[in-house]
N, C-alpha and C positions, 0 to 999 in steps of 0.2 A: 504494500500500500504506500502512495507517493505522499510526502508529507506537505501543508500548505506553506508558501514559502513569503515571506512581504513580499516580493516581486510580483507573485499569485495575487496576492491580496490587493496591491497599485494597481496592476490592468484590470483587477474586477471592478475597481472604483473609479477609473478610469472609463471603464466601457458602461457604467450606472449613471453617470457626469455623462455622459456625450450622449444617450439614449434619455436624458430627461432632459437638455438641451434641446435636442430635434421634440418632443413631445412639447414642450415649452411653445416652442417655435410654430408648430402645428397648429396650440390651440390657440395662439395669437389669431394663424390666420383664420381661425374658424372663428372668433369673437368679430374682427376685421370684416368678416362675407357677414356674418348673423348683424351686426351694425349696420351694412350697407343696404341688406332686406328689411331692415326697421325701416330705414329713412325713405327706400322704394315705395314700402307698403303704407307709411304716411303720406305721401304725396300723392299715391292713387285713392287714398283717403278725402285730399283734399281736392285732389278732384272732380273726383266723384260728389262730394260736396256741393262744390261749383257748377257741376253741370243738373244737379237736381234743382238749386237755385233759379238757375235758366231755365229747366222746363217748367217748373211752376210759376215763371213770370210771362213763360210763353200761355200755359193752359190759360192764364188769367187777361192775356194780349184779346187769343182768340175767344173767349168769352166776349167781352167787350163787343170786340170785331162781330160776334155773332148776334148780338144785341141791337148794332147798329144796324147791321145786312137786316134784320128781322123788323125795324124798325123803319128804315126806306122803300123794304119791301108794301109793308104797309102801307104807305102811304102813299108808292106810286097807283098799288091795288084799289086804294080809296078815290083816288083823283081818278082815275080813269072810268072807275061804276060812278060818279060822280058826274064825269064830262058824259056817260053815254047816257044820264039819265034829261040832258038838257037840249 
């Protein structure tokens, strides 16, 4: 049976040091990508945001718009049962 030597014992501490360095390193970049999918996924947040903003000042445009169309409509409908009764 070989006995364990300091030398043994340096390169195991040595290869434990350089395999938690690269893991080190790794989980930087995994923190680095998971930061840059926060800030993605906020800004599809806020745009999404923005664009429901838009359609509810659109439905509220064409409401208006449909009030008025319904309201001309009227009216050209009246004036004319109007002229053809003269």
């Amino acid at each position: 049976m070989s006995t364990v030597t300091d030398n043994d014992l340096r390169e195991l501490k040595d290869l434990i040091t350089q395999l938690s360095d690269r893991m080190e390193t790794r989980f930087n970049q995994v923190d680095r990508k998971i930061e840059k999918l926060t800030e993605d996924i906020n800004e599809v947040k806020v745009e999404t945001a923005t664009i429901k903003s838009d359609v509810n000042g659109l439905g509220k445009r064409l409401d208006n718009l449909e009030f008025t169309n319904r309201g001309i409509f009227i009216i050209v409908i009246s004036g004319l049962l109007l002229a053809t009764n003269y």
